[in-house]
VEXKOLMAR-69029 format. One record per atom (N, C-alpha, C): residue number from 1; atom name; x, y, z. Coordinates in pm, 1 decimal, always signed. Example, Ala and Ser with C-alpha at 12.3 -4.5 7.8 and 13.67 -1.06 7.14 Angstrom:
{rec 1; 'N'; {+1319.0; -569.0; +780.0}}
{rec 1; 'CA'; {+1230.0; -450.0; +780.0}}
{rec 1; 'C'; {+1320.0; -330.0; +780.0}}
{rec 2; 'N'; {+1285.0; -225.0; +708.0}}
{rec 2; 'CA'; {+1367.0; -106.0; +714.0}}
{rec 2; 'C'; {+1290.0; +3.0; +787.0}}
END
This chain:
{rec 1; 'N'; {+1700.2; +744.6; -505.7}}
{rec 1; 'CA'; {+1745.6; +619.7; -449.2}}
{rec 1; 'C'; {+1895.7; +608.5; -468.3}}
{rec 2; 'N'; {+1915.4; +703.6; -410.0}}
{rec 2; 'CA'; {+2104.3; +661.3; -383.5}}
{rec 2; 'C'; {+2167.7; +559.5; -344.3}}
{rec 3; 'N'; {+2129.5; +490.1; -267.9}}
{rec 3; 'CA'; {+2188.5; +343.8; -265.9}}
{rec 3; 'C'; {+2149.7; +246.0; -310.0}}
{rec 4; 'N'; {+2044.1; +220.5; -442.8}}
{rec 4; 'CA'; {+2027.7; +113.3; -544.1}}
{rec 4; 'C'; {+2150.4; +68.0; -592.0}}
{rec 5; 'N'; {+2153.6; -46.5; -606.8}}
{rec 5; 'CA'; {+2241.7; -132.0; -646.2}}
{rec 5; 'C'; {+2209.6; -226.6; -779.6}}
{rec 6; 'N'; {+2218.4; -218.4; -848.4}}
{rec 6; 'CA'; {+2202.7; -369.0; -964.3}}
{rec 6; 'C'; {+2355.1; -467.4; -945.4}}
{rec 7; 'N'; {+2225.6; -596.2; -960.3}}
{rec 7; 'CA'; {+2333.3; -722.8; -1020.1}}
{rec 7; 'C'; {+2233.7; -770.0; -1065.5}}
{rec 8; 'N'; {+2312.5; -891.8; -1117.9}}
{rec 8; 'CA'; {+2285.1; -1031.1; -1219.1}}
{rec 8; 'C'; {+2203.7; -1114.1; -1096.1}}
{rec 9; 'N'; {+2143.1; -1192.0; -1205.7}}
{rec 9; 'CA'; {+2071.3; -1307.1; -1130.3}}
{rec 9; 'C'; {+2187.1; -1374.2; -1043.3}}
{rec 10; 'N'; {+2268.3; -1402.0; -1115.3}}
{rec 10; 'CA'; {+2413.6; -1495.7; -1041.6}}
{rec 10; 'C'; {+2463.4; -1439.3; -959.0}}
{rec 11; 'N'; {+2461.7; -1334.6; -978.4}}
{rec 11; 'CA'; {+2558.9; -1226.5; -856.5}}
{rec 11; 'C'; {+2427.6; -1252.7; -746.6}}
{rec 12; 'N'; {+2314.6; -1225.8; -755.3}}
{rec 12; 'CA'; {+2237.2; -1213.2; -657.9}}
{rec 12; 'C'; {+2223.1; -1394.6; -573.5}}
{rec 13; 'N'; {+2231.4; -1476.1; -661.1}}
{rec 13; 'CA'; {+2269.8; -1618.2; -599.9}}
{rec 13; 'C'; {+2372.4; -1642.6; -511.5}}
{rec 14; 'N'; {+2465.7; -1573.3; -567.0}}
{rec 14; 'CA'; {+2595.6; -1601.9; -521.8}}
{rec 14; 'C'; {+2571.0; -1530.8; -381.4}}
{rec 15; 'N'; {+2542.2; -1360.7; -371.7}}
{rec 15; 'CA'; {+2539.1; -1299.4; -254.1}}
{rec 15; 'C'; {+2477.1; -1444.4; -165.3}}
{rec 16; 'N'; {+2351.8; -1486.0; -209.0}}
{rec 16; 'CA'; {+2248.8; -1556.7; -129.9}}
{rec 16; 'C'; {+2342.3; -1676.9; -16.0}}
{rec 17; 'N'; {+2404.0; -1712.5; -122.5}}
{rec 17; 'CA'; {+2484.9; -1795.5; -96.6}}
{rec 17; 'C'; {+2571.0; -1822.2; +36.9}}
{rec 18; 'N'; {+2626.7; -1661.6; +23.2}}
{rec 18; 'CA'; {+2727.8; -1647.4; +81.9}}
{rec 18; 'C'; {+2691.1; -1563.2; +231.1}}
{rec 19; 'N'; {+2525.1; -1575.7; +215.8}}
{rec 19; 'CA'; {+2432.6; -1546.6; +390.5}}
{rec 19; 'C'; {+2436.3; -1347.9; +305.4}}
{rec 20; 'N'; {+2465.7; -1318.7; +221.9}}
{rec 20; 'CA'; {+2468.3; -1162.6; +247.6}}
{rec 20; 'C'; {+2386.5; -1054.4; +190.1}}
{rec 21; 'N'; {+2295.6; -1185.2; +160.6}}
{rec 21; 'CA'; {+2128.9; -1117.0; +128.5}}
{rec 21; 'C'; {+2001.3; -1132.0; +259.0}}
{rec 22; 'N'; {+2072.1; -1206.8; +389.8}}
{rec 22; 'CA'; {+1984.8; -1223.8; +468.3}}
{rec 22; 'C'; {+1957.0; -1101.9; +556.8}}
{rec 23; 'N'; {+1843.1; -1079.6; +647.4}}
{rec 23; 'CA'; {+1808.4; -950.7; +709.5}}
{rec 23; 'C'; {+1885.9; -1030.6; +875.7}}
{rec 24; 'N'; {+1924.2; -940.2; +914.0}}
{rec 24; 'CA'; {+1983.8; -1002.2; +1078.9}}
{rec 24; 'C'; {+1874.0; -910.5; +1160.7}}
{rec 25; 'N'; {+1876.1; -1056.7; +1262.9}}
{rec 25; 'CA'; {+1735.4; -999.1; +1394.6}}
{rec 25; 'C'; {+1787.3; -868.0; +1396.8}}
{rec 26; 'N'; {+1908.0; -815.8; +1464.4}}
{rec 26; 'CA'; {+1904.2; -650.8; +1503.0}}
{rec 26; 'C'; {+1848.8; -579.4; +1429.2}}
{rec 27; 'N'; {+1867.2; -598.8; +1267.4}}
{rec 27; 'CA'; {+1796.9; -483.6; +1192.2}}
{rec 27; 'C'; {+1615.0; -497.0; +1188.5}}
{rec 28; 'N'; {+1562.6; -617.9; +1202.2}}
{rec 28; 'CA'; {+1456.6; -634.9; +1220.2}}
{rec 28; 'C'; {+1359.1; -605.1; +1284.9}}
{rec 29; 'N'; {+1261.9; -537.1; +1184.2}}
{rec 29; 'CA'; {+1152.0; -475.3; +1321.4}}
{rec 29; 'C'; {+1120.7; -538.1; +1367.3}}
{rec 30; 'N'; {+1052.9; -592.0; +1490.8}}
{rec 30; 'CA'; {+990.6; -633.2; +1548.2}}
{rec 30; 'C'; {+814.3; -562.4; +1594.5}}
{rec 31; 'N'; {+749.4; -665.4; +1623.1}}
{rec 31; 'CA'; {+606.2; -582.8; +1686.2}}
{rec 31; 'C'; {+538.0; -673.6; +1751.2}}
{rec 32; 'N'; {+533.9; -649.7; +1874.5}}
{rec 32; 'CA'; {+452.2; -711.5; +1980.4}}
{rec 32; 'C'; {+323.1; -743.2; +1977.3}}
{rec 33; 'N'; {+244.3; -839.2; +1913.0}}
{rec 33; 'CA'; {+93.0; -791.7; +1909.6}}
{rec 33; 'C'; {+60.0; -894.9; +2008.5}}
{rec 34; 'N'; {-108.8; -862.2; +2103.6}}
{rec 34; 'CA'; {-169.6; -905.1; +2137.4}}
{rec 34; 'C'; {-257.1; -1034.4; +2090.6}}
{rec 35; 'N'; {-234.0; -1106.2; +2290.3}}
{rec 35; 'CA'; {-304.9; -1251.9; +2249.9}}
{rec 35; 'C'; {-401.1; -1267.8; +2160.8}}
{rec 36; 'N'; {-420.5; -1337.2; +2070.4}}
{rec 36; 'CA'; {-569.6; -1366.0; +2003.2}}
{rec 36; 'C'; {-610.0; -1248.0; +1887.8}}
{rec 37; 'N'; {-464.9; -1163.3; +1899.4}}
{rec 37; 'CA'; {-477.6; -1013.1; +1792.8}}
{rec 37; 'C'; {-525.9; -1096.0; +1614.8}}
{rec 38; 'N'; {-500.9; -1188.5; +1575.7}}
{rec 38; 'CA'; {-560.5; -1289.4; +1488.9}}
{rec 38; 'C'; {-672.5; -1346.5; +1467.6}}
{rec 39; 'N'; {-689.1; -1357.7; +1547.6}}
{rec 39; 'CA'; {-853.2; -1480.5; +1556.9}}
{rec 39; 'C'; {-971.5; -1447.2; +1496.1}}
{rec 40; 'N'; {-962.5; -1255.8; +1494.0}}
{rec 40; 'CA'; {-1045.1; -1221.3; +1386.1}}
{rec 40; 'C'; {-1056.5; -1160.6; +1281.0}}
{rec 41; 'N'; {-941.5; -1191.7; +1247.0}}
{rec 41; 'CA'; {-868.2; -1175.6; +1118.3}}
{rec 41; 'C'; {-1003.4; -1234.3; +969.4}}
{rec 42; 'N'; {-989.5; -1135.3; +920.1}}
{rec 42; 'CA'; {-1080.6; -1158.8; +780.9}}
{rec 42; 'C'; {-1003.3; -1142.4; +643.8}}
{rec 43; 'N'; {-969.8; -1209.8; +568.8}}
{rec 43; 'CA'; {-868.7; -1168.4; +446.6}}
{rec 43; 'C'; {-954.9; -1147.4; +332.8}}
{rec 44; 'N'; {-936.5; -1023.4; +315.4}}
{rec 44; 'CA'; {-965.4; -946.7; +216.8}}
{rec 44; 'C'; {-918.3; -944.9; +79.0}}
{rec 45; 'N'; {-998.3; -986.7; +3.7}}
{rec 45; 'CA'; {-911.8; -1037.2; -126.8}}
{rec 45; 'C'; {-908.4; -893.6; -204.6}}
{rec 46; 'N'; {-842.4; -903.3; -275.3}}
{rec 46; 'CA'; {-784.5; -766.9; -376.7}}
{rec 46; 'C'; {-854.0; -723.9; -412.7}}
{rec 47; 'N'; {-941.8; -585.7; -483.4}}
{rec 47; 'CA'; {-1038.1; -576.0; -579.4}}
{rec 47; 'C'; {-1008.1; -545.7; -683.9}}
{rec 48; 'N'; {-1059.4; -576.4; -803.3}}
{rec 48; 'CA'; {-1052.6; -584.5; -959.9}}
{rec 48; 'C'; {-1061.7; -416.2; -981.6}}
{rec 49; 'N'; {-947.8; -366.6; -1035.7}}
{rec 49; 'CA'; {-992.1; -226.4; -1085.8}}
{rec 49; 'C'; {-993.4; -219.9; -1197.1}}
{rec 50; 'N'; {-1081.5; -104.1; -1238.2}}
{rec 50; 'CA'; {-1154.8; -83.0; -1396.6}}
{rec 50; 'C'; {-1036.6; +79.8; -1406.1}}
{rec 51; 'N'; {-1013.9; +11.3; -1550.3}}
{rec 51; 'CA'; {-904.0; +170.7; -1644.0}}
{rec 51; 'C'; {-1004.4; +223.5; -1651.3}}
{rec 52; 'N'; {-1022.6; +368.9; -1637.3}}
{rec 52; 'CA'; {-1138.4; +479.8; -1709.9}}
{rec 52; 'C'; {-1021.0; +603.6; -1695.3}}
{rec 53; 'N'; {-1097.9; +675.5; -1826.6}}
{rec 53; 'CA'; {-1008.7; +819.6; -1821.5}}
{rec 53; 'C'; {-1139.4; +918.2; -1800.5}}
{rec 54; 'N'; {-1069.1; +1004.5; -1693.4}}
{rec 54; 'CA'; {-1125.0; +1101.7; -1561.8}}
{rec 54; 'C'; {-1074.8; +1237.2; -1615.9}}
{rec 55; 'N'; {-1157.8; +1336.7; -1600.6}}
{rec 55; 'CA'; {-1078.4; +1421.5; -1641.2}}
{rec 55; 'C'; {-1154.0; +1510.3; -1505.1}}
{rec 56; 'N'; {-1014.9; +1585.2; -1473.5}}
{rec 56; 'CA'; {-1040.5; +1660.1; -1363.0}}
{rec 56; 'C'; {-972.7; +1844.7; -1385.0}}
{rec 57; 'N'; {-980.3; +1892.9; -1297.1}}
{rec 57; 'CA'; {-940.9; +2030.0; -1297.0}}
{rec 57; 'C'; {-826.0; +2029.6; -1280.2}}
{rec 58; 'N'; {-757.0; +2122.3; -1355.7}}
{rec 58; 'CA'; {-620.3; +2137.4; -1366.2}}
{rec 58; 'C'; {-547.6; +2156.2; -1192.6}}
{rec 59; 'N'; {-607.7; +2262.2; -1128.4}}
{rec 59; 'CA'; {-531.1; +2217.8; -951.9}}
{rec 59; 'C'; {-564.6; +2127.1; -870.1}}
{rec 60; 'N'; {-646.4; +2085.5; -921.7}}
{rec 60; 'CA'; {-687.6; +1930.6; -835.9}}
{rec 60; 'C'; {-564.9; +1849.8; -866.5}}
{rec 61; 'N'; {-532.8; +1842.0; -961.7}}
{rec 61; 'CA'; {-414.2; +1725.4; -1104.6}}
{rec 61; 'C'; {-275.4; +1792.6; -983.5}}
{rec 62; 'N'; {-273.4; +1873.9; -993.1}}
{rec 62; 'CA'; {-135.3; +1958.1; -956.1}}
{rec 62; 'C'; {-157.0; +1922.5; -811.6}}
{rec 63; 'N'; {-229.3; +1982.5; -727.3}}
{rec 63; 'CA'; {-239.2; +1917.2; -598.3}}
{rec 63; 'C'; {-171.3; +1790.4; -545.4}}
{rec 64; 'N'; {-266.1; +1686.3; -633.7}}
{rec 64; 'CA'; {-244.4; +1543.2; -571.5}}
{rec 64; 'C'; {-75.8; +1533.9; -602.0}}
{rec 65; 'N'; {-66.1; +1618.5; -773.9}}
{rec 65; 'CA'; {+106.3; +1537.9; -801.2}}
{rec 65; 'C'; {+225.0; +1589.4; -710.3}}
{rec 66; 'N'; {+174.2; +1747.7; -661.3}}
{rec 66; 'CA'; {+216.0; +1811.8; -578.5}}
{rec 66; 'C'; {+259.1; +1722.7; -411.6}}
{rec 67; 'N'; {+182.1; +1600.7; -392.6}}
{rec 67; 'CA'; {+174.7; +1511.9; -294.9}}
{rec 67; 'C'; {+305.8; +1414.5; -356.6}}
{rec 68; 'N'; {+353.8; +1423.0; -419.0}}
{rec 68; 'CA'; {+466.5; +1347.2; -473.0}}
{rec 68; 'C'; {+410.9; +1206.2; -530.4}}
{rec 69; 'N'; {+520.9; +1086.2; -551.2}}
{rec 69; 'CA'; {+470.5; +949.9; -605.8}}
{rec 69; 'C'; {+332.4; +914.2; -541.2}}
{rec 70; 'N'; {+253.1; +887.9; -629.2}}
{rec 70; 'CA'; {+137.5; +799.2; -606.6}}
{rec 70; 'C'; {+18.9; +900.7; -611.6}}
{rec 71; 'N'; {-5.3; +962.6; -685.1}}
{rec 71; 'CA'; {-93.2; +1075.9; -684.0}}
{rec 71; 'C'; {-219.2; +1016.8; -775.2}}
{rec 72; 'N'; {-229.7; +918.2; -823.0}}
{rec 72; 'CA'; {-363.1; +868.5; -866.7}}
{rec 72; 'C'; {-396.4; +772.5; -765.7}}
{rec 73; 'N'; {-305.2; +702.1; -720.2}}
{rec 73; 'CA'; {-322.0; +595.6; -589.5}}
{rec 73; 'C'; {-404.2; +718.7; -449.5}}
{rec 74; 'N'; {-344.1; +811.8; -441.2}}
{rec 74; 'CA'; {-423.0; +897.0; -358.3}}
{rec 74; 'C'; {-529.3; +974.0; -403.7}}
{rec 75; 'N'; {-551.8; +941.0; -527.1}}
{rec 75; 'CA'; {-754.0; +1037.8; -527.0}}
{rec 75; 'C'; {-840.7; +945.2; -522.8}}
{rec 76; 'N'; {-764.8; +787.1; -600.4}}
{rec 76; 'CA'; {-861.3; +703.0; -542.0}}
{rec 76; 'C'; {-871.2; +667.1; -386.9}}
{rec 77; 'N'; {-766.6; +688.0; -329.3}}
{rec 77; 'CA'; {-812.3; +661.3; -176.5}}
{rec 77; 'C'; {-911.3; +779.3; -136.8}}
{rec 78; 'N'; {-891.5; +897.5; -187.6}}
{rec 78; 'CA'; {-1007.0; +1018.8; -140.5}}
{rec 78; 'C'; {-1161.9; +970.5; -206.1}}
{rec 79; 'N'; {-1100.7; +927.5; -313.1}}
{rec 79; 'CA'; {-1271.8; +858.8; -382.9}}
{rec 79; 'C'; {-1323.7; +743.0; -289.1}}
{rec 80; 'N'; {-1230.2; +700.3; -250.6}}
{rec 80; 'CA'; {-1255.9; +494.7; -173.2}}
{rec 80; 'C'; {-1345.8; +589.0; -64.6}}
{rec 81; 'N'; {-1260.4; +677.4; +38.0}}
{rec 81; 'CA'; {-1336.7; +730.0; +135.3}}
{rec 81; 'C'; {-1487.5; +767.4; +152.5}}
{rec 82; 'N'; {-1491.9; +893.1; +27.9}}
{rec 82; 'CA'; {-1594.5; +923.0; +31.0}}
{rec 82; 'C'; {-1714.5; +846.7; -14.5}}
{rec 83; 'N'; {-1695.7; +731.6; -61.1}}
{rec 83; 'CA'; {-1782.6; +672.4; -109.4}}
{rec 83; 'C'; {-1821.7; +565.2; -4.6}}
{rec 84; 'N'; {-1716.4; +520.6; +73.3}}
{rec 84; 'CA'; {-1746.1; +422.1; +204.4}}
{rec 84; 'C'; {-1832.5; +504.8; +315.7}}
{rec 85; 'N'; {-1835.3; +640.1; +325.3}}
{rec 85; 'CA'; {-1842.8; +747.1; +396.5}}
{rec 85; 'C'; {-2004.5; +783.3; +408.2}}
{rec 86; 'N'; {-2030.9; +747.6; +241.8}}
{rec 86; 'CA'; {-2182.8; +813.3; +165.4}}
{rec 86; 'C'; {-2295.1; +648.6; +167.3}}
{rec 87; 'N'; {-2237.4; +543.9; +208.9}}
{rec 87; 'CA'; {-2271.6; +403.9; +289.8}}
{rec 87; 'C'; {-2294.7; +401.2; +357.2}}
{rec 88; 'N'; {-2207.1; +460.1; +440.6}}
{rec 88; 'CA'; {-2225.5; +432.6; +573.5}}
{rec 88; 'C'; {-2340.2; +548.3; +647.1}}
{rec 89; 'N'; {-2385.1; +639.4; +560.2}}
{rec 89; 'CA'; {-2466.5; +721.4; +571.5}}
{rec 89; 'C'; {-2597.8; +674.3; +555.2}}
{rec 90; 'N'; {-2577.4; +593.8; +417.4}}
{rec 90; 'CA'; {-2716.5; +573.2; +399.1}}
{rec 90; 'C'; {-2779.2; +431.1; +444.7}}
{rec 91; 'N'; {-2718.3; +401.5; +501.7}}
{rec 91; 'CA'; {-2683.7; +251.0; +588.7}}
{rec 91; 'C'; {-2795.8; +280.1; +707.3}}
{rec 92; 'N'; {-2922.5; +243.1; +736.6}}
{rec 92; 'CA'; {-2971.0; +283.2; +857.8}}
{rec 92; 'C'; {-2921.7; +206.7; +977.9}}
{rec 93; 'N'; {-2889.9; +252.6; +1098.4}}
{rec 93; 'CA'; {-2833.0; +235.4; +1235.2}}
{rec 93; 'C'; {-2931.5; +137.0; +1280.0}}
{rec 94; 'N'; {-2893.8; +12.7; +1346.7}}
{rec 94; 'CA'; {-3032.1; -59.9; +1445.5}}
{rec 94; 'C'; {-3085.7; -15.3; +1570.0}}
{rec 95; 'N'; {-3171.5; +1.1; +1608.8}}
{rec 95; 'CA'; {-3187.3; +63.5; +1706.8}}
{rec 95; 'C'; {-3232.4; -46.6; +1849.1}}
END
């Protein structure tokens, strides 16, 4: 992160102050969504995660870290998958 910057609370007031903490429309993404793209919107509240220590195979470990930052955040998403995956399997279809 080469262009991190630190200041003070005050310094960061002061910027505020002075408009030069605000984002300007040009830099702003924008995204077009569709009429009614809301309406069925469901909010999903957070889920509670449980600490456990996992012990896995040494290139599995290397793999994920090999994936750079977030390498426990990504085996649980490979775990989230397969387990939504092994549901939806055993989930019978209506016919």
């Amino acid at each position: 992160m080469k262009n991190t910057k630190s200041a003070s609370l005050d310094a960061l007031r002061a910027m505020h102050d002075h408009g030069e903490t605000t984002v300007t429309s040009e830099s702003a993404e924008t995204t077009d969504l569709p009429e009614g793209f809301w309406d069925t919107a469901i909010v999903e509240e957070p889920r509670t995660k449980k600490a456990v220590s996992l012990r896995v195979d040494p290139d599995i470990l290397e793999y994920f870290k090999g994936q750079g930052n977030g390498h426990l955040t990504k085996m649980h998403a490979v775990l989230r998958s397969y387990v939504d995956a092994q549901r939806k399997l055993a989930t019978p279809t209506p016919k």
